[in-house]
Structures are given as C-alpha cells and as structure tokens.
LUMMARTOR-19302 format. One record per atom (N, C-alpha, C): atom name; x, y, z; residue number from 1. Coordinates in steps of 0.02 Angstrom, whole numbers, plus 32768, in hexadecimal, padded with zeros to 4 digits. Example, Ala and Ser with C-alpha at 12.3 -4.5 7.8 and 13.67 -1.06 7.14 Angstrom:
# residues 2
{rec 'N',{8294,7EE4,8186},1}
{rec 'CA',{8267,7F1F,8186},1}
{rec 'C',{8294,7F5B,8186},1}
{rec 'N',{8282,7F90,8162},2}
{rec 'CA',{82AC,7FCB,8165},2}
{rec 'C',{8285,8002,818A},2}
END
This chain:
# residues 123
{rec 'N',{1602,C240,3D97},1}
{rec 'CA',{15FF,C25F,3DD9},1}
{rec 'C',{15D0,C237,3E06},1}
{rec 'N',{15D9,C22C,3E48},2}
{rec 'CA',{15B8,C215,3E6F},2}
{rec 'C',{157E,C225,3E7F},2}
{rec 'N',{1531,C20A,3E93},3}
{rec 'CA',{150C,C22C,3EA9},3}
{rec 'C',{14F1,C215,3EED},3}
{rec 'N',{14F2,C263,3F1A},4}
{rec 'CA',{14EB,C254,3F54},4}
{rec 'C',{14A2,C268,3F5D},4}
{rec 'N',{146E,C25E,3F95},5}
{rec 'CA',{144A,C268,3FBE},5}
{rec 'C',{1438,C263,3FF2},5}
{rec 'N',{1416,C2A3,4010},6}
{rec 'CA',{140A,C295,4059},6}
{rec 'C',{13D6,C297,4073},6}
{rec 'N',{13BC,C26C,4097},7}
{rec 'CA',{1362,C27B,40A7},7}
{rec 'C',{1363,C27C,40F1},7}
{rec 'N',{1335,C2BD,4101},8}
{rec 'CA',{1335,C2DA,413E},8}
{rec 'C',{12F8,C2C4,4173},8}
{rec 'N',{130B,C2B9,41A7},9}
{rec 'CA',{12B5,C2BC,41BE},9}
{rec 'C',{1286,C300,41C2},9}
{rec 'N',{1248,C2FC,41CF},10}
{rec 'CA',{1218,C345,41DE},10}
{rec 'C',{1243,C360,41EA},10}
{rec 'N',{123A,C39A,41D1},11}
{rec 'CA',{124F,C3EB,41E6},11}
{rec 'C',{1220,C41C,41D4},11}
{rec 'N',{1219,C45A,41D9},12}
{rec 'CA',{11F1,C47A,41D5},12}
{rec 'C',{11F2,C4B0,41A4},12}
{rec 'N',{1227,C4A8,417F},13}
{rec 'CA',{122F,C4C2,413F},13}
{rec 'C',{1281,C48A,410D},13}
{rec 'N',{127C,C494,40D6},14}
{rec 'CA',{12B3,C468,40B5},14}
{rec 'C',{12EC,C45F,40C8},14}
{rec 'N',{12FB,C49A,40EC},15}
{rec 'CA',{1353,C4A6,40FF},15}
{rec 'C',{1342,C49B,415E},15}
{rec 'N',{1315,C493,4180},16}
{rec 'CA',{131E,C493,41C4},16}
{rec 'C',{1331,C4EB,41DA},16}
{rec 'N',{133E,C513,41B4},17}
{rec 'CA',{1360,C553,41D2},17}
{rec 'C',{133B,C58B,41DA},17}
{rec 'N',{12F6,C56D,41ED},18}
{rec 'CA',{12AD,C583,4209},18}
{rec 'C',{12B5,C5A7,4252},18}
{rec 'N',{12AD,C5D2,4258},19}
{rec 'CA',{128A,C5C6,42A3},19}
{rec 'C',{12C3,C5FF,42C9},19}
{rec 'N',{12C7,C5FA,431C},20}
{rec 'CA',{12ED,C612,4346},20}
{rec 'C',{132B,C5FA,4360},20}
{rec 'N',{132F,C5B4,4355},21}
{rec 'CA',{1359,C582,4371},21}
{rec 'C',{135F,C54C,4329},21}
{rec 'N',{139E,C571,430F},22}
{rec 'CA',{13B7,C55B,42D7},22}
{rec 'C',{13EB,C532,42E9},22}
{rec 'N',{13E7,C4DC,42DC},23}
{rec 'CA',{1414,C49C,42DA},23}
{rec 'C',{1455,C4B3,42B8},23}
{rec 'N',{1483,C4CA,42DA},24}
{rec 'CA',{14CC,C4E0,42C2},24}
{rec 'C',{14E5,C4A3,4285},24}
{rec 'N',{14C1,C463,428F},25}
{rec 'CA',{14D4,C42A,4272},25}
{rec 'C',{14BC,C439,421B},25}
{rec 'N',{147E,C44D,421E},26}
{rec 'CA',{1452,C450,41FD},26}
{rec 'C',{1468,C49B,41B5},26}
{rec 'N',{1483,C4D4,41F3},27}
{rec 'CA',{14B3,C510,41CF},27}
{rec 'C',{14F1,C503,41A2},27}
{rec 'N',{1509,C4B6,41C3},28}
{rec 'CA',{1557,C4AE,41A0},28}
{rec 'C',{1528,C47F,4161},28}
{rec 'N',{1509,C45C,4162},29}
{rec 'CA',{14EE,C444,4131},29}
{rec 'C',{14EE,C471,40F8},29}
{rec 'N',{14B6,C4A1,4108},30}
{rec 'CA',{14B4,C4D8,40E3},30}
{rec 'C',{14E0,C4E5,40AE},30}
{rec 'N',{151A,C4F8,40DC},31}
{rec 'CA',{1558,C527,40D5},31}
{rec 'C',{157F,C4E5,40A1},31}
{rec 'N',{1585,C499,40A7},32}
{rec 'CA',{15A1,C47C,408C},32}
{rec 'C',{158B,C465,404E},32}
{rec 'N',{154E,C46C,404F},33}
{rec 'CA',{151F,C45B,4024},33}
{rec 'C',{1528,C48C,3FCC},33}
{rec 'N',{1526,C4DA,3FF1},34}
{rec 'CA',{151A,C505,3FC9},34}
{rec 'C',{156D,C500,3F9E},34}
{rec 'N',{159A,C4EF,3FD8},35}
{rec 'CA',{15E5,C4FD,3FC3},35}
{rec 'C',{15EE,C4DA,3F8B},35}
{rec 'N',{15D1,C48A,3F9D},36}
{rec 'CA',{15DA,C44D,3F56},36}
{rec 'C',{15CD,C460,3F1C},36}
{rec 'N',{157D,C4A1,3F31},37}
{rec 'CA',{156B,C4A5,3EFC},37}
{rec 'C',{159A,C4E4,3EC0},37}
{rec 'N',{15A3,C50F,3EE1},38}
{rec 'CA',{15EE,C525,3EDB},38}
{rec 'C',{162B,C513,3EA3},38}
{rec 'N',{1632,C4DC,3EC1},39}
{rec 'CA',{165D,C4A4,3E93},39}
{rec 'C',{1641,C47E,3E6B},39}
{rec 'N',{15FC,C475,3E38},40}
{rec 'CA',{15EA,C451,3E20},40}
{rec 'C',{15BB,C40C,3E38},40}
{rec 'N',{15BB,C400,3E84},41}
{rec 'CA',{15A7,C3CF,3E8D},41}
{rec 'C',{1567,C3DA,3EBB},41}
{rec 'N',{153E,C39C,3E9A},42}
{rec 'CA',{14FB,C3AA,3EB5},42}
{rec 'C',{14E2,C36D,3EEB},42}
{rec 'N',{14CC,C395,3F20},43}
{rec 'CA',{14C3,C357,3F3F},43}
{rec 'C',{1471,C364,3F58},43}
{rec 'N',{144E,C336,3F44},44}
{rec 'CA',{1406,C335,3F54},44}
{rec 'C',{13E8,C327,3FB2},44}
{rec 'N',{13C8,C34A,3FAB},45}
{rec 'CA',{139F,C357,3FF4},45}
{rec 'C',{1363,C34B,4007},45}
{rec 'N',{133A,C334,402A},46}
{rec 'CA',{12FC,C328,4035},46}
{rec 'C',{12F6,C31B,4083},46}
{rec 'N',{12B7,C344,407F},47}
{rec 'CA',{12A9,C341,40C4},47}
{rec 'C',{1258,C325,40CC},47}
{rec 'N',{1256,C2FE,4106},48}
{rec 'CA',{121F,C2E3,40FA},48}
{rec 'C',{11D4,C2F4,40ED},48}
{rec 'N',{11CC,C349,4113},49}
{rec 'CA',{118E,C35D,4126},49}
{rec 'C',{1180,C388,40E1},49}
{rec 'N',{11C0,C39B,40BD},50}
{rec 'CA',{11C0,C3C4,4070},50}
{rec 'C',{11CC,C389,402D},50}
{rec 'N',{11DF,C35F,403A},51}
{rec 'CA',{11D9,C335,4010},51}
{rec 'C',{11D4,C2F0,3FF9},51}
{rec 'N',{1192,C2E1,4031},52}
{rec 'CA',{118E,C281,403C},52}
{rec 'C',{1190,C263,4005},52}
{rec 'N',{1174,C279,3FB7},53}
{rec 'CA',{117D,C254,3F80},53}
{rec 'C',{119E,C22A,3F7D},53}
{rec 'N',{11ED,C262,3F81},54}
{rec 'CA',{123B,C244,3F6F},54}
{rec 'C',{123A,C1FE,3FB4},54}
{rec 'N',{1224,C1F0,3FE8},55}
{rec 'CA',{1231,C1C1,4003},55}
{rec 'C',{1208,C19B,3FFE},55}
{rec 'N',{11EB,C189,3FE2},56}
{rec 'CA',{11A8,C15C,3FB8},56}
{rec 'C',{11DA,C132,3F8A},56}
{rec 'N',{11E3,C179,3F4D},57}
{rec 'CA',{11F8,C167,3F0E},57}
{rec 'C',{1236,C142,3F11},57}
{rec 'N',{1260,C157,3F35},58}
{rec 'CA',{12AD,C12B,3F3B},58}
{rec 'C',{1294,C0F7,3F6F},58}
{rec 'N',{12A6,C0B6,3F54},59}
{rec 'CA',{1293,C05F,3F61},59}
{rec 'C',{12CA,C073,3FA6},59}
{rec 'N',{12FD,C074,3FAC},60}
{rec 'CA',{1348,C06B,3FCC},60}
{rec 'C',{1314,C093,4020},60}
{rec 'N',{131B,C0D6,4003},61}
{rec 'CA',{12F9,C0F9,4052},61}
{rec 'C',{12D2,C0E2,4065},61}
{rec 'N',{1294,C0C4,4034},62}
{rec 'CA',{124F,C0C4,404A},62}
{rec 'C',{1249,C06E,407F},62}
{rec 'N',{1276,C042,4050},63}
{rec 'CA',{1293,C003,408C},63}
{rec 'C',{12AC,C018,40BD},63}
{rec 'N',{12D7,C049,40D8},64}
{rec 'CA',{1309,C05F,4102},64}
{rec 'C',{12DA,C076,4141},64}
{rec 'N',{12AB,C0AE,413D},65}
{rec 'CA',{1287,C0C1,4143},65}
{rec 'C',{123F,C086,4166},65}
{rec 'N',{1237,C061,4131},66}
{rec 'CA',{11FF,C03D,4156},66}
{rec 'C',{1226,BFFB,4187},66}
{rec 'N',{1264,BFFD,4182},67}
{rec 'CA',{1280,BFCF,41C3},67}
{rec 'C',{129E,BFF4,41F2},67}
{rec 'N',{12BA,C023,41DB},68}
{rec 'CA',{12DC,C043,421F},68}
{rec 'C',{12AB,C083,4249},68}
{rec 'N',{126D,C09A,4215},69}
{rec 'CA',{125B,C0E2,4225},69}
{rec 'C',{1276,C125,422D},69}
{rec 'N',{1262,C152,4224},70}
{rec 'CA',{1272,C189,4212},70}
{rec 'C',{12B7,C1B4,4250},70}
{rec 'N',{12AD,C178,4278},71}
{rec 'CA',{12E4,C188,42B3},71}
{rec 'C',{132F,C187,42A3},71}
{rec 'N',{1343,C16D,4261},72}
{rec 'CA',{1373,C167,4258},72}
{rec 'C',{1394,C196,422B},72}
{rec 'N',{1363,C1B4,4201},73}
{rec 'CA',{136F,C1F5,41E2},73}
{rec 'C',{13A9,C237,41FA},73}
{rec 'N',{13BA,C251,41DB},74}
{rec 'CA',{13E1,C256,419A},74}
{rec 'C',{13FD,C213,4188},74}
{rec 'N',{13F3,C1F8,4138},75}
{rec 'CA',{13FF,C1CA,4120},75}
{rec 'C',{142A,C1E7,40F8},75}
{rec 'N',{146F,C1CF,40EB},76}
{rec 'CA',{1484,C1E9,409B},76}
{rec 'C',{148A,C1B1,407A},76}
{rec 'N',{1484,C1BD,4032},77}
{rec 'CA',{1488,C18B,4003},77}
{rec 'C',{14C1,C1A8,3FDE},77}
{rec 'N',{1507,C164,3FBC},78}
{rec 'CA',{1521,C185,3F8B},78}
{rec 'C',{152B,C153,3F5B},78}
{rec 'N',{1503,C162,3F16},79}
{rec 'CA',{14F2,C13C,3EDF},79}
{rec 'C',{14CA,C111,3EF9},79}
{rec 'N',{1497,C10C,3F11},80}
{rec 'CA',{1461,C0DD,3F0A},80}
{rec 'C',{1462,C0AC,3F56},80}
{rec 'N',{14A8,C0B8,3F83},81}
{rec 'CA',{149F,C096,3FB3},81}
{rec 'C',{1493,C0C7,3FFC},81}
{rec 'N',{1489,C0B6,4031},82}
{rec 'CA',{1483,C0E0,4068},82}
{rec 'C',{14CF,C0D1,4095},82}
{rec 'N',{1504,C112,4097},83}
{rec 'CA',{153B,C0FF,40A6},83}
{rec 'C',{153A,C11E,40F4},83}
{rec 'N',{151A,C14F,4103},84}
{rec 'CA',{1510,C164,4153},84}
{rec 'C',{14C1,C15E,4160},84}
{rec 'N',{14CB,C15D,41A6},85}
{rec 'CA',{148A,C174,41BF},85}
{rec 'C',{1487,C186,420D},85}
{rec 'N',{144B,C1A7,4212},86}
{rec 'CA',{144E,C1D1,4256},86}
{rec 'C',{146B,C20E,4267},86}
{rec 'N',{149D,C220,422C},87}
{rec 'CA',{14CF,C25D,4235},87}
{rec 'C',{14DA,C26E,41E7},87}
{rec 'N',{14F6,C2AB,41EC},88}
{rec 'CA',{150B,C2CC,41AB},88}
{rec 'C',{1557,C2C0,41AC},88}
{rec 'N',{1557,C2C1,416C},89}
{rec 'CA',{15B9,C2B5,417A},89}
{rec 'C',{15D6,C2F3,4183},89}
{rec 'N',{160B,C2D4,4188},90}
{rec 'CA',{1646,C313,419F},90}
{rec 'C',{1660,C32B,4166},90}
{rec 'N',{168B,C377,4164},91}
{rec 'CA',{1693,C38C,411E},91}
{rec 'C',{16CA,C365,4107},91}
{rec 'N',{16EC,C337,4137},92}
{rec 'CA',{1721,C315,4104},92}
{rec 'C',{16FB,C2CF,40F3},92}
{rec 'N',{16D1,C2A9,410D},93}
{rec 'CA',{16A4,C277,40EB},93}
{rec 'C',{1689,C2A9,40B0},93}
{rec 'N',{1662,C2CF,40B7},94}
{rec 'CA',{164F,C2DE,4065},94}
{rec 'C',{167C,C2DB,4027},94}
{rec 'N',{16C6,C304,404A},95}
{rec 'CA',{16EF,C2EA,4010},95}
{rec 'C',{1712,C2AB,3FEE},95}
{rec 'N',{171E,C273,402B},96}
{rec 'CA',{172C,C241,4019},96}
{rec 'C',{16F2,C21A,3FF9},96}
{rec 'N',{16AD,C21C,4011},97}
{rec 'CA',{1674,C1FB,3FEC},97}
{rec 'C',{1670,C21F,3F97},97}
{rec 'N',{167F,C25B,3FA3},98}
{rec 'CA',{166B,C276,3F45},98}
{rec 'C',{16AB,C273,3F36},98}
{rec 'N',{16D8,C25E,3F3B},99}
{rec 'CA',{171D,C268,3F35},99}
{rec 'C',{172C,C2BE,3F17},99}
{rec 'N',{173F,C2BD,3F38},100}
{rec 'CA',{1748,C312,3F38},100}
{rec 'C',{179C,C334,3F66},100}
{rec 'N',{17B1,C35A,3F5A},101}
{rec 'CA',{17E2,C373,3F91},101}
{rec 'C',{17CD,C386,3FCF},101}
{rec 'N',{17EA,C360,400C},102}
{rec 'CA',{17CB,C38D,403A},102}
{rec 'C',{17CB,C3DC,403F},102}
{rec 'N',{1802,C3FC,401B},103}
{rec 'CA',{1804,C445,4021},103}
{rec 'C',{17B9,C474,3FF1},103}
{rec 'N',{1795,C453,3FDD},104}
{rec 'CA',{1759,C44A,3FC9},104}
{rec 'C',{1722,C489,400C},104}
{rec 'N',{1727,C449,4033},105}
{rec 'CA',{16F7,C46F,4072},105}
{rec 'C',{171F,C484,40A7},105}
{rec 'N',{1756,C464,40B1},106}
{rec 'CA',{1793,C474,40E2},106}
{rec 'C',{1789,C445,4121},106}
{rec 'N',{17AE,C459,4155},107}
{rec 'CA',{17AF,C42B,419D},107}
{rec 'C',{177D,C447,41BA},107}
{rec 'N',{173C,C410,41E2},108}
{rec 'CA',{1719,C41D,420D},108}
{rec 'C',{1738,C42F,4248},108}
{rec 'N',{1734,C469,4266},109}
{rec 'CA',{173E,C471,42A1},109}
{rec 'C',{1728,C466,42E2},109}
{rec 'N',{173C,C43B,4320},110}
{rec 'CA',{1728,C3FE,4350},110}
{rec 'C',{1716,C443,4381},110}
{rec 'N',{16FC,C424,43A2},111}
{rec 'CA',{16CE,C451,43F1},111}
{rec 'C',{1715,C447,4422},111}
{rec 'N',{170F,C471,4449},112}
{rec 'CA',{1735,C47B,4480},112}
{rec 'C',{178D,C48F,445C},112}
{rec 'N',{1798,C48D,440E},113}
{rec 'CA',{17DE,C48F,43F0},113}
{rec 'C',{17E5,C4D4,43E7},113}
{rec 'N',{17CD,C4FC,43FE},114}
{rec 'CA',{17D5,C541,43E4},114}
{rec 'C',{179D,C557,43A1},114}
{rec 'N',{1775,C531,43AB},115}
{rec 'CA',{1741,C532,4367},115}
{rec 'C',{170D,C560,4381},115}
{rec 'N',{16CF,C54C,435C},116}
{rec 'CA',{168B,C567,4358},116}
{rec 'C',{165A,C56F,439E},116}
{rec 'N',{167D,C53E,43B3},117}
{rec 'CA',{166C,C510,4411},117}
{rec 'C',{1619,C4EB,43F0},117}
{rec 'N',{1606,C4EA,43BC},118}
{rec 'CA',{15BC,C4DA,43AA},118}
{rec 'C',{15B6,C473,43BE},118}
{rec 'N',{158C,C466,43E1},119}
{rec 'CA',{158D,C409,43E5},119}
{rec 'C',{15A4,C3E2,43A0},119}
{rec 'N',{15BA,C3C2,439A},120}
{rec 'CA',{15DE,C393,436D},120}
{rec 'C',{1604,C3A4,4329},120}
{rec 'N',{1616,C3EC,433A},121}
{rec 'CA',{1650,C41A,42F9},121}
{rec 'C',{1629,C45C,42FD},121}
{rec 'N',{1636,C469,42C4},122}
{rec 'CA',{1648,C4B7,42BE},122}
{rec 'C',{15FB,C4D0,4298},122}
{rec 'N',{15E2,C4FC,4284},123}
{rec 'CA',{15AF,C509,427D},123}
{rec 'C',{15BD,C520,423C},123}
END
C-alpha cells in the first residue's frame, strides 16, 4: 500500500477546525481523511505548530522547507517523494495517487455548479 503524507503549516490546533471561521478546505480534509480511514487507508498528517519533530525528522520536507519556506505548505508526500504543494488534493487526486476507486470519496462538487458555493469545491 502506498504511503501518503501531508504536512500542514501553523494552525492552531492539528485539524485547523479551531476557532469561529472554519477553512471549508480544511473540513473536507477532515471529512476525506477520516473516510480513507474508513477504508483501511492511512494517511499521515502533521501540522507544523503540533508537530515540528515530524518536519525535522523527514530529510525530503525538512530540504523542501528550508528552500522554499513554510509558504508553500500543504506539502503532500506519496512514498517518500513530495507530489503536490501549496494545495490539498482533490478527492479524485487522492484516489488516483493511492490508487483507489474514485467512488471511494465520490465527485468533488465545483462552486457556482449547483454545489456547496464554498471557494475552490465543496466543503
């Protein structure tokens, strides 16, 4: 099985889903996150302000990181390389990266299509 990870910048708790003004981006994570887990698959998380270790300890982020800075965060890694960055994937990139069915997480639903109306998909 593949292994994925994702390293977050600061947030103010592990999941970002702190506060009054909850990142709809940050909710589908959540929601996609927990689903994988659901199905057997685990996908690791780190966020920077809960767990700088992990970006120390992994060589791959901690280079990534000291050339690009923390601006480029969300990083995902899958198996050992960094395959996005700046953004979380979409629920059909998760399935094609873990190879998985897309009917897995299903179709993201687009803003203005009759969806969620939330900035860049569905919440």
């Amino acid at each position: 099985m593949k292994k994925m990870k994702i390293f977050e910048p600061a947030m103010c708790c592990p999941t970002g889903l702190c506060g009054v003004g909850v990142d709809p981006e940050l909710l589908r994570m959540s929601t996609v996150l927990e689903t994988l887990k659901k199905h057997g698959v685990i996908v690791d998380r780190f966020n920077l302000s809960s767990a700088p270790a992990e970006f120390i300890a992994d060589q791959t982020i901690n280079t990534y990181i000291n050339e690009k800075g923390t601006e480029g965060l969300p990083a995902v890694m899958l198996d050992g390389k960094i395959v996005i960055t700046g953004r979380y994937p979409a629920n059909e990139e998760f399935a094609k990266l873990l190879d998985l069915p897309e009917s897995v997480l299903g179709k993201q639903k687009k803003s203005g299509s009759g969806g969620c109306g939330c900035k860049g998909g569905c919440c």
